[in-house]
DRENLOBA-101998 format. One record per residue (C-alpha): residue in three letters; chain; x, y, z. Coordinates in nm, 4 decimals, padded with zeros to 6 digits. Layout:
BEGIN
lomi;kekol;c1;c2;c3
ALA;A;X;Y;Z
...
This chain:
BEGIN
lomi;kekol;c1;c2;c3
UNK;A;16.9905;05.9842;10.0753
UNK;A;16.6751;06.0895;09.8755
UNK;A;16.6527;06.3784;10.1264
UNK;A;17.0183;06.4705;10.0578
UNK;A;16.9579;06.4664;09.6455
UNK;A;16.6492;06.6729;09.6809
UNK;A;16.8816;06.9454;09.8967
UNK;A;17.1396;06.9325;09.6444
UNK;A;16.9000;06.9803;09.3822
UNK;A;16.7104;07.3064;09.5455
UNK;A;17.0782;07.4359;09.6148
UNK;A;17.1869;07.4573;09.2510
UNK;A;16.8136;07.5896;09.1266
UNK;A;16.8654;07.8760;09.4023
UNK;A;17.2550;07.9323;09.2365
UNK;A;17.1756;07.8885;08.8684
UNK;A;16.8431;08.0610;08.8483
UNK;A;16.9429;08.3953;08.9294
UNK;A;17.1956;08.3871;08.7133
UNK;A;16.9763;08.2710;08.3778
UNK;A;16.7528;08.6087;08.5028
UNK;A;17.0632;08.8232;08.4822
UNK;A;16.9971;08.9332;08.0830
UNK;A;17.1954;09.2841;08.1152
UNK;A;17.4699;09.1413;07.9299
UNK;A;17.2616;08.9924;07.6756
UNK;A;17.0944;09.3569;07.5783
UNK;A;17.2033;09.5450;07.2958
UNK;A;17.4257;09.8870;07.3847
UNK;A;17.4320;10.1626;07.1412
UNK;A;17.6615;10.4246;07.2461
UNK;A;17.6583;10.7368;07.0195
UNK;A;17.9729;10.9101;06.8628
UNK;A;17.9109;11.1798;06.6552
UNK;A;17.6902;11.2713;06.3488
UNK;A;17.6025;10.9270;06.1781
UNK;A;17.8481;10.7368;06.3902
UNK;A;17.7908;10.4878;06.6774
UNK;A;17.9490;10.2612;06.8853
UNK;A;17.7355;09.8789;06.9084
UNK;A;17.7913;09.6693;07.2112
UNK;A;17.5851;09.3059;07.1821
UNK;A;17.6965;09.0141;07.4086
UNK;A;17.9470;08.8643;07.1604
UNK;A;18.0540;09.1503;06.9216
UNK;A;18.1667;09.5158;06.9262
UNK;A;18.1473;09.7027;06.6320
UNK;A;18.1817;10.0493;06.5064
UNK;A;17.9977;10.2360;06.2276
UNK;A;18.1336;10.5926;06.0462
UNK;A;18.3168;10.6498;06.3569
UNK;A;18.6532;10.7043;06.3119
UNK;A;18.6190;11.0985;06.1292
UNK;A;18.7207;11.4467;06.2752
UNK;A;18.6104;11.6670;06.0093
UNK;A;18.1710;11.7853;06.0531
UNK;A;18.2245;12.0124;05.7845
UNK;A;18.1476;12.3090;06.0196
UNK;A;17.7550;12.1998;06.0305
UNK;A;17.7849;11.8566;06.1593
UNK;A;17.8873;11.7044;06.5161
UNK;A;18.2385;11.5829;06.5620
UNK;A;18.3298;11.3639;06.8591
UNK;A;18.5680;11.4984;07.1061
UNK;A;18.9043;11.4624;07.1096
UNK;A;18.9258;11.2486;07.4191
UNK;A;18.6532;11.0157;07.2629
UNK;A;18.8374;11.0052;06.9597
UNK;A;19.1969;10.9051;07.2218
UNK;A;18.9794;10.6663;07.3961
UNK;A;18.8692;10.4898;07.0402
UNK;A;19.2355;10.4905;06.9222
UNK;A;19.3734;10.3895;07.2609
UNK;A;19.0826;10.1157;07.2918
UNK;A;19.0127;10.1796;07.6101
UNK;A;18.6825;10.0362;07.7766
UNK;A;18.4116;10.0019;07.6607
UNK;A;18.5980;10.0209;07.2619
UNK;A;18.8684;09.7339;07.3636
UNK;A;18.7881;09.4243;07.1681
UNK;A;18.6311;09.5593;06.8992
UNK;A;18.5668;09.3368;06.6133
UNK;A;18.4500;09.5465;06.2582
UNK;A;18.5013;09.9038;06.1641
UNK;A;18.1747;09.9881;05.9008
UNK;A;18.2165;10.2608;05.6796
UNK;A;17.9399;10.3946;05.4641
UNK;A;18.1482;10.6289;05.2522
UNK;A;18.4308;10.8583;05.2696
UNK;A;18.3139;11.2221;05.3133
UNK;A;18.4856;11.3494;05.5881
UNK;A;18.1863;11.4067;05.8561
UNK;A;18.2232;11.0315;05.8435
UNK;A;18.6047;10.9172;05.7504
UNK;A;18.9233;11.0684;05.8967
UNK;A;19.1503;10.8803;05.6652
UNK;A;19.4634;10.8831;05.9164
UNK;A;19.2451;10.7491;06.1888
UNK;A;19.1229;10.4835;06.0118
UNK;A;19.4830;10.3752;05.9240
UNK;A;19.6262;10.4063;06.2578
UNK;A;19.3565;10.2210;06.3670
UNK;A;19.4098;09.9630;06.1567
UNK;A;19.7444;09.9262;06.1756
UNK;A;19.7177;09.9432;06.5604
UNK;A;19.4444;09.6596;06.5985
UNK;A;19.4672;09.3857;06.3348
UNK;A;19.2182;09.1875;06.4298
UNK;A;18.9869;09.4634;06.3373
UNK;A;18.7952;09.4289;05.9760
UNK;A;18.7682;09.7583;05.7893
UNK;A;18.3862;09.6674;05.6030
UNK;A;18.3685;09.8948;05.3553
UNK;A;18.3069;10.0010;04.9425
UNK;A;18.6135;10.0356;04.6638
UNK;A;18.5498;10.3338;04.6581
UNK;A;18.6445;10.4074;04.9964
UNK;A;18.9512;10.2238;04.9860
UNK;A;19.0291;10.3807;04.7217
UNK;A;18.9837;10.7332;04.8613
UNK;A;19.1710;10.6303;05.1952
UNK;A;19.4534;10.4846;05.0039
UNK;A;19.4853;10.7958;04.7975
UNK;A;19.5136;11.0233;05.1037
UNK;A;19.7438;10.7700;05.3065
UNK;A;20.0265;10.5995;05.0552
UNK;A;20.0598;10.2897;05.1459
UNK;A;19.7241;10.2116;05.3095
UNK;A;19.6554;09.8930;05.0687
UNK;A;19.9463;09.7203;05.2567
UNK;A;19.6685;09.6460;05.5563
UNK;A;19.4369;09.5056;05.2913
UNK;A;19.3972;09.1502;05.4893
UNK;A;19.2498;09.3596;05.7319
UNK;A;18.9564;09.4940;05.4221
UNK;A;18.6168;09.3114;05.3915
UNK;A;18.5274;09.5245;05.0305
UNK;A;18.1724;09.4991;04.9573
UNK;A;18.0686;09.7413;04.6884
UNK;A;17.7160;09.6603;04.5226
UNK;A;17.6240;09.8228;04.2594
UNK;A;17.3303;10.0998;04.3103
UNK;A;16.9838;09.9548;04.4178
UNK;A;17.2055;09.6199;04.4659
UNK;A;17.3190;09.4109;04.7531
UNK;A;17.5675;09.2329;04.8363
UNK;A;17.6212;08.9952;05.1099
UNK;A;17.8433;08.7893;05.3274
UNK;A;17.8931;08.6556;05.6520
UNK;A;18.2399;08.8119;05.8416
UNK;A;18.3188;08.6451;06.1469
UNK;A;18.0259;08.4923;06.2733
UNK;A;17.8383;08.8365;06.1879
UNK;A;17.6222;08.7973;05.8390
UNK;A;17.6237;09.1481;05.6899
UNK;A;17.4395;09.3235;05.4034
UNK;A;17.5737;09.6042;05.2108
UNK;A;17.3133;09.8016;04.9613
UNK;A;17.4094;10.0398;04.7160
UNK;A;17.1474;10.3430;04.8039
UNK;A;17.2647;10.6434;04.6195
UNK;A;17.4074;10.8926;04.8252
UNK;A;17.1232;11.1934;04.8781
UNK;A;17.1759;11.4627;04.6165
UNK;A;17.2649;11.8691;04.6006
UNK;A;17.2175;12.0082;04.3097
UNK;A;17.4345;12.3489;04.1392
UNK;A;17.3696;12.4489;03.8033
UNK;A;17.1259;12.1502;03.7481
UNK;A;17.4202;11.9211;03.8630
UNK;A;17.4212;11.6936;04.1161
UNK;A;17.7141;11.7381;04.3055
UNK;A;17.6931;11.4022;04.5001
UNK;A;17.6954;11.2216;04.1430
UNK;A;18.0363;11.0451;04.1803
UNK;A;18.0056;11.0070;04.5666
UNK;A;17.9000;10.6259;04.6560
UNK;A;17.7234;10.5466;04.9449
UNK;A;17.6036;10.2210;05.0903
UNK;A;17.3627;10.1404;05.3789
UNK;A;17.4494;09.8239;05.5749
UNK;A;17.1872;09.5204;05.7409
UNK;A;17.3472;09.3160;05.9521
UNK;A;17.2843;09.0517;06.2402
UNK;A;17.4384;09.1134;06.5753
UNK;A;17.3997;08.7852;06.8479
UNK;A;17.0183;08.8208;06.6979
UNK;A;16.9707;09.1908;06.6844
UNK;A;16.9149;09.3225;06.3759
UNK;A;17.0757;09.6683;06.2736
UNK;A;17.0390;09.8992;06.0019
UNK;A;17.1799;10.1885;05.9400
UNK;A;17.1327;10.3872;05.6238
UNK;A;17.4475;10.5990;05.5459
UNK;A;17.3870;10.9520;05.3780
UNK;A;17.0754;10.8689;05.1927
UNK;A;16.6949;11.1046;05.1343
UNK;A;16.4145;10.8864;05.1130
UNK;A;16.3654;10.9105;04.7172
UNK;A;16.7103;10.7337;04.7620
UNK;A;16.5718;10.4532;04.9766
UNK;A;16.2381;10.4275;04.7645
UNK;A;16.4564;10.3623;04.4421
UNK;A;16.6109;10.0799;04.6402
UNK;A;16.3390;09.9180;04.7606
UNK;A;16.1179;09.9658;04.4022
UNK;A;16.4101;09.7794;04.2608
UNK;A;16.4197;09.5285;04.4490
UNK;A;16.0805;09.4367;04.5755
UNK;A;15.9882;09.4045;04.9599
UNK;A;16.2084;09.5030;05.1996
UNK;A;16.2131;09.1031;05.3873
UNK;A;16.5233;09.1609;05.6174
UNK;A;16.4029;09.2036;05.9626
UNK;A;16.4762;09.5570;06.1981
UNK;A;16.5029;09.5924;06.5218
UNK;A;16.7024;09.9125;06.5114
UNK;A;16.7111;10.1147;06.2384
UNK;A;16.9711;10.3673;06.2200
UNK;A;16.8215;10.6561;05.9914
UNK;A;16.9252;11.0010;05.8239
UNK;A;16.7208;11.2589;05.9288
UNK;A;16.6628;11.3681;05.5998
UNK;A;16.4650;11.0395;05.5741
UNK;A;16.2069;11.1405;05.7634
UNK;A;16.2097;11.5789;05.6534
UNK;A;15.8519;11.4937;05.5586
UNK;A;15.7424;11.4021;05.9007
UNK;A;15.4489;11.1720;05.9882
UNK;A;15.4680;10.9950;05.5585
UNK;A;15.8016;10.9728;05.5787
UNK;A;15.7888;10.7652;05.9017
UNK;A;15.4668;10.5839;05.7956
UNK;A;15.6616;10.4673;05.4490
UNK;A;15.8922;10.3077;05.7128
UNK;A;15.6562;10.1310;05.9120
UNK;A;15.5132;09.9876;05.6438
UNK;A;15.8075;09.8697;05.4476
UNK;A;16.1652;09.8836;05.6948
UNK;A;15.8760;09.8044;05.9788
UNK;A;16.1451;09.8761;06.2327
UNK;A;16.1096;09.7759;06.6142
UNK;A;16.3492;10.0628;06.7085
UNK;A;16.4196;10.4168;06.4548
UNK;A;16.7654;10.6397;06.5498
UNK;A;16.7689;10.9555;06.3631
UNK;A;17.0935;11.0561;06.3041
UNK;A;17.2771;11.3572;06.1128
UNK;A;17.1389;11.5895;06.2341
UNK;A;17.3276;11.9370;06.2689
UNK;A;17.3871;12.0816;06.6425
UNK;A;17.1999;12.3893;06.5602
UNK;A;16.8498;12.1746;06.4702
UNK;A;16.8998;11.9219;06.7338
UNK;A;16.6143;12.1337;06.8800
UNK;A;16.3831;12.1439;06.6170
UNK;A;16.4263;11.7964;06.5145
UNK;A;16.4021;11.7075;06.9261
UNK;A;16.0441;11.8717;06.8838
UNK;A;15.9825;11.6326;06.5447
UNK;A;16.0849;11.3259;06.7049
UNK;A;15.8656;11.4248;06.9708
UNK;A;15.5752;11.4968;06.7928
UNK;A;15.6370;11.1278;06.6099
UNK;A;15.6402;10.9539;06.9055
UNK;A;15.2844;10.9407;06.8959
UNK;A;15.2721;10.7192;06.5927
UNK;A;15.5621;10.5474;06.6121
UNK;A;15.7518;10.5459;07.0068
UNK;A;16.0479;10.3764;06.9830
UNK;A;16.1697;10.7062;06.8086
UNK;A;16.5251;10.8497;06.9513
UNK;A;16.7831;11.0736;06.8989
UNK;A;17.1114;11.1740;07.0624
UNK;A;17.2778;11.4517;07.1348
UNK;A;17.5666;11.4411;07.3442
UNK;A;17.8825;11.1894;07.2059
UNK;A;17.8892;10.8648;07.4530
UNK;A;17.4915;10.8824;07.5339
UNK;A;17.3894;10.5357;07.5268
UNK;A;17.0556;10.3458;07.5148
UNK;A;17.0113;09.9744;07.5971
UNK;A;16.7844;09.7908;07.3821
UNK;A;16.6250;09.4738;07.5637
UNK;A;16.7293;09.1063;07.4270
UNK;A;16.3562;09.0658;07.4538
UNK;A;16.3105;09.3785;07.1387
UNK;A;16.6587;09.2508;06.9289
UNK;A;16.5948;08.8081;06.9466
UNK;A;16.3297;08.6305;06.7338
């Protein structure tokens, strides 16, 4: 009998064993889009982030029309997906139709975004506020947060000012409001910065003392980082990120900034950038939970 238990025992160890060692699904999958936008994969969540857009302004990537089909349609890996983040509503990001559609296709999808974003959408689609069970709005005020917890996810919003162009002496980003997101993801940690230059992010952080919110990816404007090796020391020492993306950057620098990235690698290697829509990279449950 006690020979029989102990059997039993070693069978089940040799079944269940292999199967706590199988962590794949427990990694965290970004899949890239297009300019700032990505597609995040964790073991209990799918989310999307300034995805849903057609427009790069000339400059700036756009993802393909059969990507954009195979969002719309979602079609594997983008079925089940749970919140739709929006930074702000320049077009390289936001296709307002899209985002409807979408919306009104799926609605158990969340549109997280600002009022100002609604309000843009709603202006260029009549009739959009009529999904507005499907909003989470979260608009903090600049070099403010806000925060709440939608779903089971707990997200962040901060008002960084969106970065600037100047004509004339006037800014002609002035009116346009940008937010970065933090949020947690079945324990990874993601941020992602929106349109932002890092006088932007300094401003934010002066105001409201250290950064204490854990990174382990952090999803970054290029412009960020223009000044090379002090830009990416400032955010070691204050993001202190496990894992940087650059992002934004136009198709006709992806070279040049493929040699920056390169060259920061040796301070900081986690460093990546993508360049073709649907590139993915797993990041290791062992990098994303604390």
């Amino acid at each position: 009998m006690k020979l029989f238990i102990l059997l039993l025992i070693c069978c089940t160890l040799f079944i269940v064993l292999p199967l706590c060692g199988q962590t794949q699904s427990d990694n965290l999958q970004v899949t890239y889009i297009a300019n700032e936008g990505f597609f995040l994969q964790s073991p209990h969540h799918k989310i999307l982030i300034d995805a849903l857009f057609s427009d790069g302004y000339g400059p700036f990537a756009t993802p393909p029309k059969g990507i954009i089909d195979q969002m719309m349609d979602a079609k594997s890996p983008f079925d089940g997906v749970e919140l739709c983040f929006l930074t702000h509503y320049h077009k390289d990001h936001c296709d307002s139709k899209l985002i409807q559609d979408y919306l009104k296709k799926y609605p158990a999808v969340t549109l997280v975004t600002t009022k100002p974003s609604l309000v843009f959408i709603d202006g260029e689609q009549f009739g959009f506020v009529q999904l507005k069970k499907q909003f989470c709005e979260m608009t903090p005020g600049i070099n403010q947060s806000l925060s709440q917890t939608i779903g089971t996810v707990p997200v962040k919003s901060l008002g960084i000012k969106h970065m600037s162009f100047y004509r004339n002496g006037i800014d002609l980003e002035e009116y346009m409001f940008n937010v970065g997101y933090w949020f947690d993801m079945d324990g990874f940690k993601i941020f992602h910065s929106g349109d932002c230059m890092l006088n932007n992010l300094r401003d934010y952080i002066a105001k409201n003392g250290t950064w204490a919110d854990s990174i382990d990816v952090a999803f970054l404007c290029c412009n960020l980082l223009d000044d090379g090796a002090s830009g990416l020391d400032y955010m070691m020492k204050t993001l202190k990120p496990k894992n940087i993306v650059l992002m934004h950057i136009p198709p006709k620098t992806y070279q040049e900034w493929s040699v920056k990235a390169e060259q920061l690698k040796s301070i900081f290697p986690n460093i990546f950038l993508f360049k073709e829509s649907m590139d993915s990279k797993t990041i290791p449950s062992s990098v994303g939970l604390h």
